[in-house]
C-alpha positions in Angstrom: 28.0 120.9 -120.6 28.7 120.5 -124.4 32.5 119.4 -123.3 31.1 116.8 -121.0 28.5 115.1 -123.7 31.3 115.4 -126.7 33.3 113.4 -124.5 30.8 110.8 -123.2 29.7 110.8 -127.7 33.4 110.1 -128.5 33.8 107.3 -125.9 30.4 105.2 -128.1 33.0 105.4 -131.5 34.9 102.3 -130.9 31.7 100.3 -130.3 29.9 101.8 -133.0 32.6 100.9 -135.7 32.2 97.7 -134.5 28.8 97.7 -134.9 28.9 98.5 -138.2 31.6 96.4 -139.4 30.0 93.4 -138.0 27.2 94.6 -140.4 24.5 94.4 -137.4 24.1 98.1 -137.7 24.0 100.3 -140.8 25.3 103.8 -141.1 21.7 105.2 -141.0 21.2 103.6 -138.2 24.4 104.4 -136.6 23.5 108.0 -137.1 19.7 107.5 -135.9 21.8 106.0 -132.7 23.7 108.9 -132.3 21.2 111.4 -132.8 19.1 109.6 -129.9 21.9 109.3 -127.2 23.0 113.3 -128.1 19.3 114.0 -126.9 19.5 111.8 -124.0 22.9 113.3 -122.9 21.7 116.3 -122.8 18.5 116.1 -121.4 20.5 114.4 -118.7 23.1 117.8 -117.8 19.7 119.7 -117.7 19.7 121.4 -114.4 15.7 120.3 -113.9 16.6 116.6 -115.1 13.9 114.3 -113.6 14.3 111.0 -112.6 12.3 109.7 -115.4 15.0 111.3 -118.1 17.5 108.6 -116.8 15.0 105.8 -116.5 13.6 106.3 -120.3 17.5 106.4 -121.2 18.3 103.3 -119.8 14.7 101.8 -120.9 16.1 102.7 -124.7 19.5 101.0 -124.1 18.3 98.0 -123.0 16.0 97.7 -125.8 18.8 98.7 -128.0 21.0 95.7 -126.3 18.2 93.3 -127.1 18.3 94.3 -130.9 22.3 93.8 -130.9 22.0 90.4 -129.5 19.1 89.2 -131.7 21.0 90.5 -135.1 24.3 89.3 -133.5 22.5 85.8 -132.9 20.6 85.8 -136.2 24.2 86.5 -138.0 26.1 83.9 -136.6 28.5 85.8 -135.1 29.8 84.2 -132.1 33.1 85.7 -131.5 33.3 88.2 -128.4 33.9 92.2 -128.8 34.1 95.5 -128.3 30.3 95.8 -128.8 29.2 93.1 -126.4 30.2 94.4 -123.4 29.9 98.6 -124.4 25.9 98.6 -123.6 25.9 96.6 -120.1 28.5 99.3 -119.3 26.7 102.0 -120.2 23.4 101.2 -118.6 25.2 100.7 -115.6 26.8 103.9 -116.2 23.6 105.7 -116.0 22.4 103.8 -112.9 25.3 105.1 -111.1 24.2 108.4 -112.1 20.8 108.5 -111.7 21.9 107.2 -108.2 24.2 110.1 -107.5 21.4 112.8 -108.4 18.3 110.9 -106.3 20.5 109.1 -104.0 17.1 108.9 -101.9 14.9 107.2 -103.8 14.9 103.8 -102.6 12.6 102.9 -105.5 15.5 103.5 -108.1 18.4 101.5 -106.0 15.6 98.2 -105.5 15.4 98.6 -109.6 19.2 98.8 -110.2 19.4 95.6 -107.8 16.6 94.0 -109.8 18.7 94.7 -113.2 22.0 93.7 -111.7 20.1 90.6 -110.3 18.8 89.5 -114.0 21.5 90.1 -115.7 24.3 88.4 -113.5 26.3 91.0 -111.9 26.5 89.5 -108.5 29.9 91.7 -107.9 27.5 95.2 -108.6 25.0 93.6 -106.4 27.4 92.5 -103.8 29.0 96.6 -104.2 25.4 98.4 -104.5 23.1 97.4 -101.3 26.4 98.3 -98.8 25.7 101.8 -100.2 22.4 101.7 -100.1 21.9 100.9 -96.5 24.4 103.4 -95.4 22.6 105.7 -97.2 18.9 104.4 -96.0 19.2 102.7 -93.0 15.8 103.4 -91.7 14.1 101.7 -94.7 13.2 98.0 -93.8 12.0 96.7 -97.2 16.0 97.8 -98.3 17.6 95.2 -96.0 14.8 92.7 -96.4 15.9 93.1 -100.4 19.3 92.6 -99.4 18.9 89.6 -97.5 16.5 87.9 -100.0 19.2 88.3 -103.0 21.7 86.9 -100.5 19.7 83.9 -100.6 18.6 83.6 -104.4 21.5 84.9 -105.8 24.7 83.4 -103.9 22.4 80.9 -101.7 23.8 82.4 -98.3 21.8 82.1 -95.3 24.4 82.9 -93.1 25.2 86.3 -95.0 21.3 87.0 -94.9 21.1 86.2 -91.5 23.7 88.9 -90.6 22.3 91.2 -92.5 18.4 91.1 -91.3 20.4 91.1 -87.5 21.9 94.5 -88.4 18.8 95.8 -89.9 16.9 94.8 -86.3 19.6 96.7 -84.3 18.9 99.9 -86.3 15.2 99.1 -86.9 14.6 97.1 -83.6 10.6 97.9 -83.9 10.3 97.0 -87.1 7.3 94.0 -87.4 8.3 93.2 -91.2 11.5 92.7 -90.4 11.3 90.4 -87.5 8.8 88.4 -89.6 10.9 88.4 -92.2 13.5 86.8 -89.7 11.6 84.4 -88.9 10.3 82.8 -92.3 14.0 82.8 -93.1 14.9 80.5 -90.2 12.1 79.0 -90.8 13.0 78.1 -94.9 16.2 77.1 -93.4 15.1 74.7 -91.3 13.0 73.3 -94.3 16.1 73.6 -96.2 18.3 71.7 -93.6 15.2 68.5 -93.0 15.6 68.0 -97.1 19.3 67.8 -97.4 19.5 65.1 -94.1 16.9 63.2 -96.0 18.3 63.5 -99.2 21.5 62.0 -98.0 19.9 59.6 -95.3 21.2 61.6 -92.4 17.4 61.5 -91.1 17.9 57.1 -91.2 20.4 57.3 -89.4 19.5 59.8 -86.5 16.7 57.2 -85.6 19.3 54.7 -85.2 21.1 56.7 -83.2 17.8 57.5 -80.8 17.2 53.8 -80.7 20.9 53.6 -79.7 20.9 57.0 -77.2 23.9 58.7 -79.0 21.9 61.1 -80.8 23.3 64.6 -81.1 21.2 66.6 -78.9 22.9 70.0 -80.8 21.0 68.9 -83.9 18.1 67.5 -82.8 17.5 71.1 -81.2 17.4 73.0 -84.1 15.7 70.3 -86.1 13.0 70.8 -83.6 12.8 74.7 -84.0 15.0 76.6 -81.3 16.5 78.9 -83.9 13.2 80.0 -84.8 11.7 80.2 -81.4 15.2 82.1 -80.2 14.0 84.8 -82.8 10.0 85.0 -82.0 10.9 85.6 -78.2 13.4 88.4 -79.1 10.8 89.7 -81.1 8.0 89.3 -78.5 10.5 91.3 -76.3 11.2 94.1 -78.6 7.8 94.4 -79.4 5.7 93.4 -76.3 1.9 93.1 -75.4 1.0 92.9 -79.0 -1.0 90.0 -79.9 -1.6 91.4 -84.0 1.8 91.2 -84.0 2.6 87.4 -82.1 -0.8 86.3 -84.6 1.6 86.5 -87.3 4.4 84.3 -86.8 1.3 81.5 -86.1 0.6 82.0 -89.6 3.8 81.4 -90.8 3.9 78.8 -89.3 1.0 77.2 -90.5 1.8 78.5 -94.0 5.0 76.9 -94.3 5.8 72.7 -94.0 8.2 72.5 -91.8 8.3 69.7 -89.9 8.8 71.5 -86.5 6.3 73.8 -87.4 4.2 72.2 -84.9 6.6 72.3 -82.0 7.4 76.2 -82.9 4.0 76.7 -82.8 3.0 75.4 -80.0 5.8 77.2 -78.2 4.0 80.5 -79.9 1.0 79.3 -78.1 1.7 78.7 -74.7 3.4 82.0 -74.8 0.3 83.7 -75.8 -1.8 82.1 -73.5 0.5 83.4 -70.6 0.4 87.0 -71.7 -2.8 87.3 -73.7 -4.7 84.3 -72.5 -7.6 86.8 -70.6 -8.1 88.4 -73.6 -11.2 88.4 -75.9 -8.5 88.3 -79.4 -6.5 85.1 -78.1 -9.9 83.3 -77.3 -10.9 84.1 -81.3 -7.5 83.0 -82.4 -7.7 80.0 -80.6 -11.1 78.7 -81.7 -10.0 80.0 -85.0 -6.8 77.3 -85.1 -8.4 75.0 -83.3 -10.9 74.8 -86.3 -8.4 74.8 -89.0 -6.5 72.4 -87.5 -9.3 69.8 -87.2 -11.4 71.0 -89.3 -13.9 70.3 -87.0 -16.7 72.9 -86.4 -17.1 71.6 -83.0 -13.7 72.0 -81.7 -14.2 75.7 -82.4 -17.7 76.0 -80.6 -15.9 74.0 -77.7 -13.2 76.6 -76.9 -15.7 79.4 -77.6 -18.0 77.7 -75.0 -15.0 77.7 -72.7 -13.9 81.4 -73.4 -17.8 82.8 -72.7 -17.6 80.8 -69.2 -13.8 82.4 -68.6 -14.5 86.0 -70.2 -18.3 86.6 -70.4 -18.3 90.1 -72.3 -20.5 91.3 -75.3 -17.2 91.1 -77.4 -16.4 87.7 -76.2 -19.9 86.6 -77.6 -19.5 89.0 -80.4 -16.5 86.5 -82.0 -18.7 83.2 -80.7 -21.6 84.3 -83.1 -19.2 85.4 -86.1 -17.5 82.1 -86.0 -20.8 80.5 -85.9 -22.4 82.8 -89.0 -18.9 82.5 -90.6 -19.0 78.1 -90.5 -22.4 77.4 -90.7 -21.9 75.8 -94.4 -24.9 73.2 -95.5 -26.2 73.2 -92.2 -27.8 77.2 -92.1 -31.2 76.4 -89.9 -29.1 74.7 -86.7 -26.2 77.2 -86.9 -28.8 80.4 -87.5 -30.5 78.9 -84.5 -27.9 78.7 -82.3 -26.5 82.1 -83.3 -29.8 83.5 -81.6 -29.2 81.5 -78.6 -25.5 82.9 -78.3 -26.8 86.5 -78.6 -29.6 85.9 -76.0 -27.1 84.9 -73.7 -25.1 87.7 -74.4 -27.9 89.4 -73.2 -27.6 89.3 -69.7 -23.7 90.1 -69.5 -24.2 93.7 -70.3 -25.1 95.8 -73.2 -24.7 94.1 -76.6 -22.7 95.5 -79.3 -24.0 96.6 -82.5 -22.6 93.8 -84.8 -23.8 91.4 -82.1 -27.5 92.6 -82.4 -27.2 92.6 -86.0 -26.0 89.0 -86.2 -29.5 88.1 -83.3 -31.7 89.4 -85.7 -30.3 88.5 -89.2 -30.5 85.3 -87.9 -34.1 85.3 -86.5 -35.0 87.3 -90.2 -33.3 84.5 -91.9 -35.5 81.8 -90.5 -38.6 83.6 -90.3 -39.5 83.9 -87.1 -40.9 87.6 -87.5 -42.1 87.5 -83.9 -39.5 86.7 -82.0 -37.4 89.4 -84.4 -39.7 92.0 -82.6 -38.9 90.8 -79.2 -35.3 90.8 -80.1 -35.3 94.6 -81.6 -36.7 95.7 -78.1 -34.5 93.9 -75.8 -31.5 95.5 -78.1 -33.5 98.9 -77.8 -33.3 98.5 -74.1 -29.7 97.6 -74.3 -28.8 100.6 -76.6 -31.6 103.0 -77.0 -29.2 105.7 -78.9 -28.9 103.5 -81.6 -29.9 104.7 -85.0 -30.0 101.0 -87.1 -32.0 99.0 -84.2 -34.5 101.5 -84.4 -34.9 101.5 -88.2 -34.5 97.7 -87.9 -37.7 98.3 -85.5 -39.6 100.5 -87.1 -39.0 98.4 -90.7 -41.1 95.7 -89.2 -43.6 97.1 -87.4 -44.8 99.0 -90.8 -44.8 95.7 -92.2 -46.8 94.4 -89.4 -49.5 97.3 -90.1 -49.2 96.4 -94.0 -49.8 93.0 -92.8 -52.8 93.9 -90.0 -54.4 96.0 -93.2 -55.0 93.2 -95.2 -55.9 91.1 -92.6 -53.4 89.1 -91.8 -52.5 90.0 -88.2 -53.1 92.6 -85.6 -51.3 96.2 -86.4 -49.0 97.9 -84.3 -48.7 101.4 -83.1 -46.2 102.8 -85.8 -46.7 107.0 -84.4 -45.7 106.0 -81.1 -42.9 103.8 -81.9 -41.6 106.8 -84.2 -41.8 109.3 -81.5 -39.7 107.5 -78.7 -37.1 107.3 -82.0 -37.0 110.6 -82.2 -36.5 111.1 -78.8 -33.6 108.7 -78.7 -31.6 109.5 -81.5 -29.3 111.8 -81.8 -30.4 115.0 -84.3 -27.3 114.0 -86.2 -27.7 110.5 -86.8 -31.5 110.6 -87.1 -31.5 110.6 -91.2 -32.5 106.9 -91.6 -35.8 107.3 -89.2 -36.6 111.2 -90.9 -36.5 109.4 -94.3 -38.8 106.4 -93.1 -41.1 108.9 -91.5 -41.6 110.7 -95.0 -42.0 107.5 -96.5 -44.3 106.2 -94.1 -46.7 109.1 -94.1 -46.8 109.2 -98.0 -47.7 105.4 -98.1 -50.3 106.0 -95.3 -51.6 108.9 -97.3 -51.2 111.5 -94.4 -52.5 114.9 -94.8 -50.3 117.2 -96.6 -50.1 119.8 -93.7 -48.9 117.1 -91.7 -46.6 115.7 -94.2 -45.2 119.4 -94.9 -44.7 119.4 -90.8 -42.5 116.1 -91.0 -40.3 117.8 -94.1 -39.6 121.4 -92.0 -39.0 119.4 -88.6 -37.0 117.2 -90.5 -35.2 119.5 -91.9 -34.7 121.4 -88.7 -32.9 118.2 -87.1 -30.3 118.1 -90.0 -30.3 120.7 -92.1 -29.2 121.5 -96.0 -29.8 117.3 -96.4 -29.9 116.8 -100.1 -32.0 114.1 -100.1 -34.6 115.4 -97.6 -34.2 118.7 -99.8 -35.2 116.9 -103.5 -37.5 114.3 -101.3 -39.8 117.4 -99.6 -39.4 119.1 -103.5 -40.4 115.8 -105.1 -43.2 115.4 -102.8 -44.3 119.1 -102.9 -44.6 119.3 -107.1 -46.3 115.8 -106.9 -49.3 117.4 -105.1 -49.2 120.8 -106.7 -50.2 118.9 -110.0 -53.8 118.9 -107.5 -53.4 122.1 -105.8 -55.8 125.3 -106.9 -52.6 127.6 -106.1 -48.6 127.2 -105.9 -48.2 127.6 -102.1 -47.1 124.5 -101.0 -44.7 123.8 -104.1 -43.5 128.1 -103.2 -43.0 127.1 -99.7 -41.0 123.9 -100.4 -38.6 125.5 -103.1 -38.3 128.7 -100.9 -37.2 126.0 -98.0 -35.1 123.9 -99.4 -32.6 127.4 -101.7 -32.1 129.3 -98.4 -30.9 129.1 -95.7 -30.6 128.0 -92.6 -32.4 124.7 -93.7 -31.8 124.2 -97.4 -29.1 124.4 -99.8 -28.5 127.8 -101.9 -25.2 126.6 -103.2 -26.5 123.3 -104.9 -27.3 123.5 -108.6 -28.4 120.5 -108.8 -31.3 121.2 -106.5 -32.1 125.0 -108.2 -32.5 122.6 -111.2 -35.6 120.6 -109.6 -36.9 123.6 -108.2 -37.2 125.0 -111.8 -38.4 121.7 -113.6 -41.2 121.0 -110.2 -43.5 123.7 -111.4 -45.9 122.5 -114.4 -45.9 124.3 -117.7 -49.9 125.7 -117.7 -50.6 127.9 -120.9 -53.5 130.1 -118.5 -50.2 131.4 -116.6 -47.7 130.9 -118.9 -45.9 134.2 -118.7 -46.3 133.8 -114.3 -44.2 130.6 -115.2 -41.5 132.1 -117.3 -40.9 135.2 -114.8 -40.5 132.9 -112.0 -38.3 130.6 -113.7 -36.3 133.3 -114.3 -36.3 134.6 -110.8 -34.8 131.0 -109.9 -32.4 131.1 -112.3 -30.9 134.4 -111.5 -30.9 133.5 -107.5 -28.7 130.4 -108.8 -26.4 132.5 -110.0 -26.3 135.1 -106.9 -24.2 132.1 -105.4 -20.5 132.5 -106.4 -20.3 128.8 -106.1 -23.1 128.5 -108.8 -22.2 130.9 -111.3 -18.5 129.9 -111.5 -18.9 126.9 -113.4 -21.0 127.1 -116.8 -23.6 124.5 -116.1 -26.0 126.8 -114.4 -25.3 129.9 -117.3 -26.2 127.1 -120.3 -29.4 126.0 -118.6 -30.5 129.6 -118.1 -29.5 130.2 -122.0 -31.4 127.1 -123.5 -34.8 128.3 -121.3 -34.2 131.8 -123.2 -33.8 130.8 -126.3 -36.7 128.0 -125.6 -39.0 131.1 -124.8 -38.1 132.8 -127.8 -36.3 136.1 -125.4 -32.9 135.9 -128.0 -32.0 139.8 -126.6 -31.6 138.3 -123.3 -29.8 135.5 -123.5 -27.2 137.3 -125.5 -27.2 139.4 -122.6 -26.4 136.6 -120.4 -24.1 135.1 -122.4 -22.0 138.0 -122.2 -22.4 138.1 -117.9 -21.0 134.7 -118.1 -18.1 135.5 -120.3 -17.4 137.9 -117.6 -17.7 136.0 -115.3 -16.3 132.5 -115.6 -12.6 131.7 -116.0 -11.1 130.4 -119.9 -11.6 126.8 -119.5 -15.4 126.9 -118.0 -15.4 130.1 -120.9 -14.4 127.6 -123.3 -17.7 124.8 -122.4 -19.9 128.0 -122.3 -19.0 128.9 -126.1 -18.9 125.4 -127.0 -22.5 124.9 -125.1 -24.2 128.1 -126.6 -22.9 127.6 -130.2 -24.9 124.1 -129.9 -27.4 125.9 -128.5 -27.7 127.9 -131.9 -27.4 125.3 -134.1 
């Protein structure tokens, strides 16, 4: 290994000497120079060399080339030598390497291309992405690369083209690169309309048409065919995938070529054969239609067309999107005729869930509270299992009873409407209505055996909930602060740390538990012993007592208590205990704790 860098060192001392005697380099530097590159060698016939070792190497000899130049420029030295060309040889000396050790990593030949590209060596270029294919053929973005530096570097379309045709024989279900085909042709055709009109070729072709001698050859491709020979060998190496077809629409529309609308309609009537009963070319085609025109009502007249074609909930799903997504100034009408849309979708089968979502938003958004209610139970009807229609639901009819309350209109039945919920719902899904339950017997002022019936049953449906856990802990501590005993705060807090309903792993909760119960001087010592008892259950739980949160709180409520014996004692459990670096917060935690 020493052999190997000696030699590479020796082969810098002609370009060093000239360094020097050019005076762009001083011998201190010259040895700072050599000093660095030594390490670099080295590190680079390491038998664990990483690929970063070569790329911060080449990162310091391009900086390094930068200095030369500026000191060479800044001199006034404009005569050519050994030194000029010594660095650009070297850094691509250690590409070539790096490339030989991770000849993989298609990351590190795309940033050799990228430095070939910028500094001019077309011949490396033209040499590297051979190799690189043969190595990776499987990796579309390489011959995508390839192709592109074809084009900015030499300006060859015909070489690019070649070389994205051989990447779609290897890769022939490859969607980037058949895109990627077809912008190409696409620029080309762009690039091909400016040069004729540049040099009055596009004059004289409309003499010609006048005439009837025009050249039918060119006039095809002027009006798309190469690009529409690509999209139907694409369409037939990828079939029955309209995601796919959408695409090359866009391009079209994203680029100005003049036959842009020719190629596209071609796209069109090709999607409308194979995709035209289908619920995604309907939304496309409203969609174009409106961009096109940028006309609102040339969308709402194919959607009216594709709901009297393909009446299905997800038909009328897109109709009201398009409608929510345009409405603009113009939000009462639109909102208004969103509703309409969903009613209609009504009687075509069960509406979706983003489709009764859009029916009532719309119906909230202009007020009409009423007809919301009406909506919510026809969409109940529709989907009874669903979680959000019944909150939706039972959201207004508790305003409603605020409302009938205070006089302002008649209540509704809010028990009942929560029980046919229940029964609905799946257990699983039912958190939303459990949490609006709790919260609508605490704002009704329920009785607390009753309330502490809706925590356990709620708790039964889904249990170890954390929320439902602090919520029913919460709750219980807030009317213990009333209580003559602690049997409803014991029963929640016993609840909620075991289980099969609560949560014995969770510090967080064990935490509440201990700061619920009120500090009373008459029972004082009572308190400390059962804070005590909670802490020490925390740490029963592996889980708990592995991390030094849970040991710090139970050492600050010693020392806070004056018990010092104690919490030395469980200071020295935990440093049992826990591993060196939760060992190290616990020392760092308890020497604070001191202070």
């Amino acid at each position: 290994m020493a052999d190997v860098v000696r030699a590479n060192m020796e082969r810098m001392v002609p370009e060093l000497e000239d360094l020097v005697e050019k005076n762009i380099l001083s011998k201190v530097e010259v040895r700072s120079v050599i000093k660095r590159r030594r390490a670099f060698e080295y590190r680079l016939k390491n038998r664990a060399v990483d690929k970063m070792d070569y790329l911060n190497y080449i990162s310091y000899e391009m900086n390094f080339e930068t200095l030369r130049r500026e000191r060479k420029k800044r001199l006034g030295i404009k005569k050519a030598s050994a030194s000029d060309y010594a660095g650009m040889r070297r850094i691509h000396s250690i590409f070539t390497r790096a490339l030989k050790k991770f000849k993989f990593d298609i990351r590190l030949w795309l940033q050799y291309a990228d430095f070939c590209a910028r500094t001019g060596s077309k011949k490396v270029l033209g040499r590297l992405f051979p190799k690189a294919l043969q190595l990776l053929p499987r990796e579309v973005g390489l011959w995508i690369h390839a192709a592109s530096y074809e084009i900015a570097c030499y300006n060859n379309y015909d070489s690019a083209r070649k070389i994205l045709q051989r990447g779609l024989r290897i890769n022939e279900s490859s969607q980037q690169l058949w895109l990627e085909y077809f912008r190409m042709e696409l620029l080309y055709l762009q690039k091909i309309a400016m040069r004729r009109q540049v040099l009055g070729l596009e004059d004289e072709t409309k003499n010609l048409e006048a005439d009837g001698g025009a050249d039918s050859a060119m006039d095809a491709i002027m009006e798309g065919a190469i690009p529409k020979v690509v999209f139907r060998q694409a369409v037939q190496a990828i079939p029955e995938n309209f995601a796919f077809v959408a695409k090359f629409l866009a391009l079209c529309d994203q680029l100005p070529v003049r036959a842009a609308g020719s190629i596209a309609e071609a796209i069109e009537q090709h999607n409308e054969q194979v995709f035209g009963g289908t619920e995604a070319w309907w939304q496309a085609h409203a969609a174009r239609a409106y961009r096109r025109r940028e006309d609102r009502a040339a969308g709402i007249a194919v959607f009216e067309t594709a709901v009297a074609r393909l009446p299905t909930p997800a038909m009328f799903e897109h109709y009201a999107a398009f409608l929510c997504a345009t409405a603009g100034a113009r939000a009462a009408p639109a909102l208004a005729m969103v509703a309409s849309v969903c009613e209609r979708a009504v009687e075509v089968g069960p509406l979706t869930g983003a489709l009764q979502d859009m029916w009532c938003g719309a119906l909230m958004r202009l007020g009409d509270f009423a007809a919301v209610a009406k909506a919510l139970d026809v969409c109940i009807q529709s989907t009874p299992r669903r979680c959000r229609t019944w909150t939706l639901r039972l959201d207004l009819a508790m305003r409603q009873h605020a409302l009938a309350a205070e006089g302002a209109a008649d209540g509704v039945e809010v028990s009942a409407l929560f029980d046919a919920a229940f029964r609905a719902v799946e257990p699983s899904k039912s958190l939303p209505l459990h949490q609006r339950w709790v919260d609508w017997g605490m704002g009704t002022q329920c009785e607390v055996v009753a309330m502490q019936r809706r925590f356990l049953n709620a708790l039964r449906a889904l249990p170890g909930q954390p929320d439902l856990c602090s919520q029913y802990v919460s709750w219980a501590a807030l009317n213990h602060t009333n209580a003559a005993d602690d049997g409803l705060l014991n029963t929640a807090v016993n609840v909620v740390l075991k289980s099969p309903f609560g949560r014995p792993n969770d510090p967080d909760l064990f935490l509440l538990c201990i700061r619920a119960y009120p500090e009373t001087t008459q029972q004082q010592q009572q308190q400390r012993k059962r804070t005590q008892a909670l802490f020490e259950q925390a740490l029963s739980s592996s889980t708990i007592r592995s991390a030094s949160r849970m040991w710090l709180s139970y050492l600050s409520f010693l020392r806070a208590v004056g018990n010092l014996a104690q919490a030395d004692r469980v200071y020295w459990r935990a440093s049992e205990v826990l591993g060196e670096a939760q060992k190290i917060r616990l020392d760092a935690g308890y020497m604070a704790l001191k202070e």
